[in-house]
N, C-alpha and C positions, 0 to 999 in steps of 0.2 A: 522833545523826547516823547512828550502823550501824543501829538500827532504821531511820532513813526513809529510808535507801538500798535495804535490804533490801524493805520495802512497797513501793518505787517502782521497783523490775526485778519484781517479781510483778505489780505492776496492770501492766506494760508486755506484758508476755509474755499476760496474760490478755487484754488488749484490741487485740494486734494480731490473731490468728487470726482474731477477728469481726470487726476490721476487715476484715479480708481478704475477709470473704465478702458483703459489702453491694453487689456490685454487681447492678444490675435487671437482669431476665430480658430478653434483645434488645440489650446494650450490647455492643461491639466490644470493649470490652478482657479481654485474655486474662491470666485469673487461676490459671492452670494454674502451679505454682515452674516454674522454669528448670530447674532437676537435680534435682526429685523432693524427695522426705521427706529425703533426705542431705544437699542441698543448707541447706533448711529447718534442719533440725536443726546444722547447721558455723555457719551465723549466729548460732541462739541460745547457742552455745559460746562465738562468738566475745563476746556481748553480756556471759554471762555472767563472760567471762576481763578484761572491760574493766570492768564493774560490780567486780569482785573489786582489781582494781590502785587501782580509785580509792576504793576502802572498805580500803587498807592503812594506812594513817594510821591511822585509827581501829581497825582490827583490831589493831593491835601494842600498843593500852593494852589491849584484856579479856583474859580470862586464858584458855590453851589451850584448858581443858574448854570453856568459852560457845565459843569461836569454830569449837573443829570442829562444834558443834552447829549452829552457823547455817550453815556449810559445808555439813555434808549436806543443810539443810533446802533449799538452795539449789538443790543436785544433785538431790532426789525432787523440788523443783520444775520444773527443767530436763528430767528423763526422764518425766515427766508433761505437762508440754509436748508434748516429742517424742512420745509416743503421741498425742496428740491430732491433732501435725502430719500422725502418719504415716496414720492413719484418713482425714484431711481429705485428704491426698493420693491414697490409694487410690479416695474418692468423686470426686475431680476425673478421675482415669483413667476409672471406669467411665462419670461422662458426658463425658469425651470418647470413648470408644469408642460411645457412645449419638449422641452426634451424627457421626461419620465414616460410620456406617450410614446416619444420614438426610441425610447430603450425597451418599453414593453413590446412595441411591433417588433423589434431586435432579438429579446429574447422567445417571441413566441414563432419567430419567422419559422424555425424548422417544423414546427405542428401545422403551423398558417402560411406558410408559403408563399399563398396569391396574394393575401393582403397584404402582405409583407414588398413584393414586387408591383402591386398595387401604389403602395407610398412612395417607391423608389421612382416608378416610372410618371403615377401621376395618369395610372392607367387602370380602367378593372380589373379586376383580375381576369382571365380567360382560362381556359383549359388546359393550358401549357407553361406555366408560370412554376408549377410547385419545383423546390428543390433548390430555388435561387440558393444562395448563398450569403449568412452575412457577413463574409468577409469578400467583398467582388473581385472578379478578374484584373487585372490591371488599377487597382486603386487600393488608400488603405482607408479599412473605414474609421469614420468618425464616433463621436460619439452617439449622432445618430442613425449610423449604423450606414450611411451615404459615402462613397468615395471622397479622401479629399479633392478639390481642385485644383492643382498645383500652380502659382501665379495668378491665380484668383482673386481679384480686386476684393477688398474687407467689405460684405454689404452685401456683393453680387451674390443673388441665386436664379442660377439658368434652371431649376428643377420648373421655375413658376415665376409667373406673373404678376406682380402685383396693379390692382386698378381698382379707385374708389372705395376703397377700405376692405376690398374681398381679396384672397389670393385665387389663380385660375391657371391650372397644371393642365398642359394641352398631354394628352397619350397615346398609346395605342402601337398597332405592329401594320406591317407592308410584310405579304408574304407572296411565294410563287409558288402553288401546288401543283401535284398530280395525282389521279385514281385511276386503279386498271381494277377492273371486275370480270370474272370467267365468265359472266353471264348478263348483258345488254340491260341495264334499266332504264336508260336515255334519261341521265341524272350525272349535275356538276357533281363540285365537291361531296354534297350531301347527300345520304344516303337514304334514300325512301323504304324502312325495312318493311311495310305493309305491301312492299311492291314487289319485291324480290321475284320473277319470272318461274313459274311452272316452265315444265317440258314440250309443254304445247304451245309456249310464246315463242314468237319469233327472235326474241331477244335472248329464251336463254340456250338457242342455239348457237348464239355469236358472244363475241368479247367487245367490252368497247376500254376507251384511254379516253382520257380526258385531264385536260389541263385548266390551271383558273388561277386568277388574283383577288377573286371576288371575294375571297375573304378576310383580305384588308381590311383593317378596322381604327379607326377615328374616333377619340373620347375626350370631352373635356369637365373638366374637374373644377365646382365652382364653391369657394369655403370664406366664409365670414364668422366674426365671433361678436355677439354683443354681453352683457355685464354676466350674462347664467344662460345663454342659451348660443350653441355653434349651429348655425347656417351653412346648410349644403346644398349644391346643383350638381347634378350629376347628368351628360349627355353621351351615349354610344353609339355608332351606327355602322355599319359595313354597309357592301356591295351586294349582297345577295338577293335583290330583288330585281325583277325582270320588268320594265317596259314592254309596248305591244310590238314596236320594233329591234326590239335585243334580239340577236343572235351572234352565232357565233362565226360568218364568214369573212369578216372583214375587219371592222370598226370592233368588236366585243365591247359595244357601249350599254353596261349595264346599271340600272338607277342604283342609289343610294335608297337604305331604308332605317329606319330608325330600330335598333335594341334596345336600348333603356332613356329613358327620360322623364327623370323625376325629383323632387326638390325633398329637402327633408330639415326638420327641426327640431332638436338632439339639448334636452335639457341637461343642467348638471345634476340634476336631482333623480337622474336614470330614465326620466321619459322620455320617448321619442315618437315625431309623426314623420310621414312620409307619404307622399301621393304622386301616383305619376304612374308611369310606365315600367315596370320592373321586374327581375325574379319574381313569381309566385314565393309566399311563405311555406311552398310544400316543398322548394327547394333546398336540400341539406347545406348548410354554411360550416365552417370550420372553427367556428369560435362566435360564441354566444348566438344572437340574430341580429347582424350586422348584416346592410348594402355593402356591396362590394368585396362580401367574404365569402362567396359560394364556393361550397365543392366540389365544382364541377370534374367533370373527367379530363384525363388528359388526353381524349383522342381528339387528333385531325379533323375529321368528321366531323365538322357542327355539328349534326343531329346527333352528336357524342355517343352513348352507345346504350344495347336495347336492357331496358329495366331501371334504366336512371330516367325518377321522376318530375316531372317538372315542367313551366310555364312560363314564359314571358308576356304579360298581363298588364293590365289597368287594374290599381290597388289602390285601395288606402287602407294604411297599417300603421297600428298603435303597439309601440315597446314599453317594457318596463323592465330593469334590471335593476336587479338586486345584489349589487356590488359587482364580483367581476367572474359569480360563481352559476348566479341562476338567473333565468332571465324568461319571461311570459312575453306574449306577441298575441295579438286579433290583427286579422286583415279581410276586408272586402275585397273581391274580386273580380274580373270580368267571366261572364258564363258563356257557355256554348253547348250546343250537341252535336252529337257526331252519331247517328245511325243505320241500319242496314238491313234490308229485308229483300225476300224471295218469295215469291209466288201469293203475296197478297192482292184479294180478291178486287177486281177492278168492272168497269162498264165501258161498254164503247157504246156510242150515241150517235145518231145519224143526224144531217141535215145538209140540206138545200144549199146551193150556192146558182147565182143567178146571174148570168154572162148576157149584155146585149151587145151584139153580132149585128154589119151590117148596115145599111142607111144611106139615103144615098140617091144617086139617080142614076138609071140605066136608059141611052138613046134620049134622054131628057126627060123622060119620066121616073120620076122619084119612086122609089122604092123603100116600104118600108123597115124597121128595125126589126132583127130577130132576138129573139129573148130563147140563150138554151140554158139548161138548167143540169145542174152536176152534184151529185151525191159524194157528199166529206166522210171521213166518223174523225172523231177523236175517242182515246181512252182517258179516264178518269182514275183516279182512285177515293178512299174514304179516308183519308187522312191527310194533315197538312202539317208541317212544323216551324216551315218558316218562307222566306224567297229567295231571288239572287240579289245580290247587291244592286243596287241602284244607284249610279253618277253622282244624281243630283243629291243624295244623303251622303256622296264621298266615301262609299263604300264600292269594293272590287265587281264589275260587273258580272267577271268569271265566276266569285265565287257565293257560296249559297249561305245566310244569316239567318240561325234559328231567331223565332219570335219569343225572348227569355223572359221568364216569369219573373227571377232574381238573381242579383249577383250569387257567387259562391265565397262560401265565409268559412275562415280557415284558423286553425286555433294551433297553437305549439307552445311546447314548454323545453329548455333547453338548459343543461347543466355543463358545467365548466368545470370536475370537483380538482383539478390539478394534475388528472392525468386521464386525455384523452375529454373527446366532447361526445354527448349524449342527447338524443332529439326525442320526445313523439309531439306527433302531428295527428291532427282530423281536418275533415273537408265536408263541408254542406251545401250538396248543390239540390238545383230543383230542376224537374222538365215538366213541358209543356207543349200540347198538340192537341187542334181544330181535330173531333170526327165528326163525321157525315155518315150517322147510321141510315139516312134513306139516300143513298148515294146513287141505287140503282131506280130510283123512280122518277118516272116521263111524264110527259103529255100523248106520247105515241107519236107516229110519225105516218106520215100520207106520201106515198111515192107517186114523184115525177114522172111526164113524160118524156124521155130523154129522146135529141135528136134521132132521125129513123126507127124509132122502136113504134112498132104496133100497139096503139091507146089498148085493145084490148086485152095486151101480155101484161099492163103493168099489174107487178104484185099487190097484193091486196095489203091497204092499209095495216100498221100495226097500231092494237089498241093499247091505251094511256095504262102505265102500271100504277098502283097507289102504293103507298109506304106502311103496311100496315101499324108502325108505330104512331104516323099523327096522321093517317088518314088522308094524307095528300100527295098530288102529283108532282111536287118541287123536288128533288134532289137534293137541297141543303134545308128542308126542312126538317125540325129536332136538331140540328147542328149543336153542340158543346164543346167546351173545353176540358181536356182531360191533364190532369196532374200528377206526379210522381214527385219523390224525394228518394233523394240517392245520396252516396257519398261513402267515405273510407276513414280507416283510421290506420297510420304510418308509423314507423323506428327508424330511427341510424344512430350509428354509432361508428368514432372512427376513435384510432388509437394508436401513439407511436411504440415502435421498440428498437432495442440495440443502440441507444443513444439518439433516439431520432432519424436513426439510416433506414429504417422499414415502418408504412404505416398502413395499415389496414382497416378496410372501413367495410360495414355490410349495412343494406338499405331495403325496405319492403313497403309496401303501400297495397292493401288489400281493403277491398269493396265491391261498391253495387254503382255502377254509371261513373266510374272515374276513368277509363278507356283514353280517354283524352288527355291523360296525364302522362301517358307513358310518351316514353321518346318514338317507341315505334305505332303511336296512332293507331292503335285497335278499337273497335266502335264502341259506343257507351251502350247502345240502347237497338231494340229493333219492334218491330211493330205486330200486334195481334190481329189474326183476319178482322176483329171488331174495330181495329182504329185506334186501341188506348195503347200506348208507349209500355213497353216492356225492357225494364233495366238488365244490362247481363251484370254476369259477377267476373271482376277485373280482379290480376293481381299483377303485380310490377316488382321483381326482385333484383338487385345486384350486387357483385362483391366486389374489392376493388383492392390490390394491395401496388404499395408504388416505392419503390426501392431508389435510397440517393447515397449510391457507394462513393460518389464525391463530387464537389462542389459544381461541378460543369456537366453530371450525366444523372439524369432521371430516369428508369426504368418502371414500367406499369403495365400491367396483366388486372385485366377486365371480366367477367362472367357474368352473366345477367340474361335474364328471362320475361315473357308478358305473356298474359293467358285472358283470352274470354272465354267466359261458357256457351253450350248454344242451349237453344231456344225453341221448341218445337213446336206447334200449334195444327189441329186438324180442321177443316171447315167444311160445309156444305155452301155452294153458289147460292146465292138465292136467285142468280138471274138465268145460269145455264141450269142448277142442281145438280152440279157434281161436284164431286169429292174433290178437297185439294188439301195443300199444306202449305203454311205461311211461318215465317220466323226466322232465324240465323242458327245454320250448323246441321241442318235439319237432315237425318236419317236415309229421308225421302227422296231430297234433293239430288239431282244427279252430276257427279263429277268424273265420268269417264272419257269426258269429253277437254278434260286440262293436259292430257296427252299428246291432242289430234292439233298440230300444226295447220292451220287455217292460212288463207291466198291471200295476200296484201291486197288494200283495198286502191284502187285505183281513180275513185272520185265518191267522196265521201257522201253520205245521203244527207246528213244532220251536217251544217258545216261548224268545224270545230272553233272552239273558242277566239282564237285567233286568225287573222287574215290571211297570213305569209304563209299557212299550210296549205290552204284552198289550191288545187288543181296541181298541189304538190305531189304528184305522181313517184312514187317509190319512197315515202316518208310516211305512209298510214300503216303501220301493221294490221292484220285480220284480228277482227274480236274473238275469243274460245267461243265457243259453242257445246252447251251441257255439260258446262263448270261452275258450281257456286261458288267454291275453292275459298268458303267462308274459314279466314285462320282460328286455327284453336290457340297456337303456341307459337312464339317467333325468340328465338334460343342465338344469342351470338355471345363469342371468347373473342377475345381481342388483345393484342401485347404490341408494344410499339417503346421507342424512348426518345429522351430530346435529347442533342448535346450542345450546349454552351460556347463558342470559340472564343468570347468575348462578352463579358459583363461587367461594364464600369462606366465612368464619367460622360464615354460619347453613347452609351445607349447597351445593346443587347444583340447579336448574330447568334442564331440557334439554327439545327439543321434538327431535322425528325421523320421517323417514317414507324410507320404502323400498319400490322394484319391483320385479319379480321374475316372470320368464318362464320356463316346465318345461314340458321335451317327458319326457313316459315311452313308450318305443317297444318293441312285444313284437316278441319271434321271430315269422317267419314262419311260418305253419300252412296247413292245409287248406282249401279251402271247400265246400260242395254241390257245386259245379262242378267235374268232374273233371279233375284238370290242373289249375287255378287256384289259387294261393296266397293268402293273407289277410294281411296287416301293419297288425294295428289299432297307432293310438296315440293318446296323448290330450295336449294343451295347456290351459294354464292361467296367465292374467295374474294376480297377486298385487298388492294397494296395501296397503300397513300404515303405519300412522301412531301414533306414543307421545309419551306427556307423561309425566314422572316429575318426580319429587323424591326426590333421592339424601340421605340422613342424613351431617349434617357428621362 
């Protein structure tokens, strides 16, 4: 009888634990103990103390030794148990902490949207996300707010991957687009608004179409947890970058280029680092300063639309949140300049070029070399800011790399107080530029006898200039570096109403060298006749309201504006003595010439960046001629909506199309006519239309 009492509290205690855990994935009842492992553990005491009373009959016939024996075996049975409860308790905590997370993305999805379709797909958010819904198309959600899977093996999750202790959610959209523009920019999808064509371009007397996949996008999702700290990798990348052979007549084999790519480590204690490739921190997010929760817009148009500020950068950024209300962020940034100038004072320089011609024999008498000689110039200027890219640093040959003093360092404070999220931002960047105040001083120059010319016509030497600043005839002598600090300080604010069906947001970033923040790349900075760097004052504003009258239609109307100031400067040559003007925006500068339609070029003199153009006859448009058509203001409204056919278990089909109206208007300038002023500007109707398929 003490043996099968003893067998039958072991099979009892073995076989309730697994009872315990048989219920299917999506059942309502909650298998969490009531008081935890202590709780657990006080019952199997109790079971054990009740098993023992009713085995004392039979305990008081064997004899002490057997019975302390069975006694403890009973007890390493019981504290073996209890490990096991307490494990089982610990994995029921960690998924219940796994699901309070995916009840919070759930309940905050309608304010958060992206990140909300962010966890569903396993994908960043993008520009076209908000509005998902959590209840999906074709599925019922669970409780983490995911479609069931109906027939669903117990265990299976196709959202992700598991491997080596990390999970890894592959996402992303395949789309087919199209753009028509009244007016020619010779641009895919993306919208160049700094480019938008005058009346005098060739382009904006035509229309062009253009069709593209290039903005397919591929992201994958890499998430580990150790004891207090989650582990994230995060990689993005589309199509949108061009090869030296990309075009579009055949193959359209366009490269792969990286969007984001960055790793992050996310304390329980509210810290967080992050480094890598990513949003700028002067990008507005939708909830606290979270990767992967930007605000972005919902337009088409990657370059999304004008007055929405923002970077995709090389960062390292430090979080700290303070529960789930407020939250601080510093981030390091990558720098750049971007500037523009007109009519700063330049030298041109003569010299010698020496050709031997000839050698040889004639009738078998040798004959010797002729040496002719050929006069060059080049022009110079008094200022340097940076180079082109260079191969061998693995930087773009095409395009040109300031020499940057400092990263830029970016600070924001952001509130959560429970209804609607709240931002400011500042930015501290630095510039830096080489001048050459004796830029114009020589050694002088001694003219050649050029082939046929009479020794006694040649012009009379010219004598050596000095620098009256250091007294010598070098040109880069007195050389310096010159320095500036610039930077802005930002708002947003976004806010639902009506239950969550309309949310509206407004955004501003105003400063001094932040130009390069705005979506439509207006310039940071432009140059004094003297050479030192001259910051304009930039401002970036947008409004944004985005309407979800139900689950499968998003509706959004855009406003937003970018302004630089200009910059005027008057000078004397010091090498002709006249009078001129240097700077951006300038009064003086003449623009009556953004009207005058210029002759397509028919064989380039410079050859341009790439090869496939060269002797590409009917593909050069004419450059303007006496046009600075430096922008002041680049103003575009924009409305578009996505609809949904389909959002559940196998993934996302959304169809979308979107308008989009831009005025770019320059400073006024000069024209032939004296007394008359010039104010070229250019307009441009936008239609974009996309089909995707977003990855479940």
């Amino acid at each position: 009888m003490r043996v099968f009492v003893t067998w039958l509290v072991a099979l009892g205690m073995i076989v309730s634990p697994a009872m315990a855990g048989t219920d299917r994935p999506g059942d309502d009842k909650d298998t969490t103990p009531k008081n935890g492992a202590a709780s657990a553990t006080a019952d199997k005491d109790k079971t054990a103390d009740a098993t023992a009373t009713t085995a004392k009959p039979s305990a008081a016939a064997a004899t002490p030794s057997s019975l302390e024996t069975e006694i403890q075996q009973l007890r390493d049975l019981i504290e073996t148990q209890s490990k096991l409860l307490q494990a089982q308790s610990e994995q029921l905590k960690e998924q219940q902490h796994r699901m309070q997370l995916l009840e919070s993305e759930v309940t905050s999805s309608s304010s958060n949207p992206e990140a909300f379709a962010a966890s569903v797909n396993g994908s960043a958010p993008d520009s076209h996300t908000a509005g998902v819904a959590s209840v999906p198309v074709g599925g019922v959600p669970n409780s983490s707010g995911r479609p069931e899977r109906s027939g669903q093996a117990a265990g299976e999750s196709p959202l992700a991957i598991h491997f080596k202790g990390i999970t890894i959610s592959p996402g992303g959209f395949l789309a087919a687009e199209t753009v028509f523009r009244n007016k020619a920019e010779g641009a895919d999808i993306n919208t160049g608004f700094n480019n938008i064509p005058f009346s005098g371009n060739s382009g904006g007397q035509t229309t062009e179409w253009n069709s593209s996949a290039r903005q397919s996008r591929l992201s994958m999702l890499a998430e580990g947890r150790l004891a207090t700290v989650k582990l994230t990798g995060y990689v993005e990348t589309d199509f949108l970058g061009a090869g030296i052979t990309s075009n579009n007549n055949e193959s359209n084999s366009y490269v792969l280029r990286m969007r984001q790519g960055w790793g992050q480590a996310k304390f329980d204690n509210g810290w967080s680092v992050t480094g890598g490739q990513m949003w700028s921190l002067i990008t507005e997010t939708r909830k606290s300063i979270d990767n992967r929760a930007e605000a972005l817009p919902m337009t088409i148009d990657p370059q999304y639309t004008v007055g929405f500020s923002w970077a995709r950068q090389e960062s390292f950024r430090v979080v700290k949140s303070f529960g789930d209300k407020f939250t601080l962020a510093a981030s390091v940034e990558g720098s750049a300049i971007t500037t523009q100038v007109h009519g700063n004072p330049t030298v041109t320089t003569l010299s010698t070029v020496n050709s031997v011609l000839g050698g040889g024999s004639v009738g078998g008498v040798p004959t010797p070399p002729v040496t002719t000689s050929t006069i060059t110039t080049t022009v110079f200027n008094n200022f340097l800011i940076g180079a082109p890219g260079v191969s061998a640093g693995l930087y773009n040959p095409t395009g040109t790399y300031a020499y940057n003093k400092t990263p830029d360092f970016v600070f924001k404070a952001a509130l959560d107080p429970g209804w609607g999220h709240y931002e400011l931002f500042g930015v501290v960047s630095t510039f830096r530029d080489r001048v050459f105040p004796c830029y114009f001083a020589n050694n002088g120059f001694t003219f050649p006898t050029l082939p046929g010319e009479d020794p006694t016509n040649v012009p009379a030497p010219i004598p050596p200039t000095t620098c009256p600043l250091t007294g010598s005839t070098s040109p880069t002598s007195g050389a310096f570096n010159n320095g500036r600090t610039g930077g802005g300080i930002g708002a947003n604010a976004r806010a639902p109403f009506f239950h969550k069906k309309v949310e509206a947001g407004v955004h501003f970033l105003g400063g001094s060298g932040i130009g390069r923040y705005g979506t439509g790349q207006l310039v940071d900075s432009t140059v004094r006749p003297d050479g030192t760097l001259a910051l304009l004052r930039n401002y970036q504003s947008l409004g944004t309201l985005e309407l979800h009258p139900t689950p499968k239609l998003d509706i959004y109307l855009n406003a937003g504006g970018e302004y630089a100031s200009r910059a005027s400067y008057s000078f004397t040559n010091l090498v002709t003595g006249k009078a001129g003007t240097a700077g951006y925006g300038s009064p003086a500068f003449r623009n009556d010439g953004c009207s005058v339609e210029p002759l397509p070029v028919a064989t380039p003199g410079n050859p341009p960046n790439t090869t496939a153009v060269l002797g590409s006859t009917g593909f050069i448009p004419g450059s303007l001629a006496n046009c600075a058509g430096d922008p002041r203001i680049i103003i575009e409204g924009t409305m578009g909506f996505w609809y949904r056919f389909y959002n559940g278990e196998k993934g996302r089909i959304q169809w979308g199309a979107q308008y989009s109206y831009i005025t770019r208007n320059a400073w006024s300038g000069a024209s032939g006519t004296s007394g008359v002023s010039s104010t070229p500007h250019g307009i441009d109707n936008m239609l974009f239309t996309s089909f995707r398929y977003y990855l479940p």
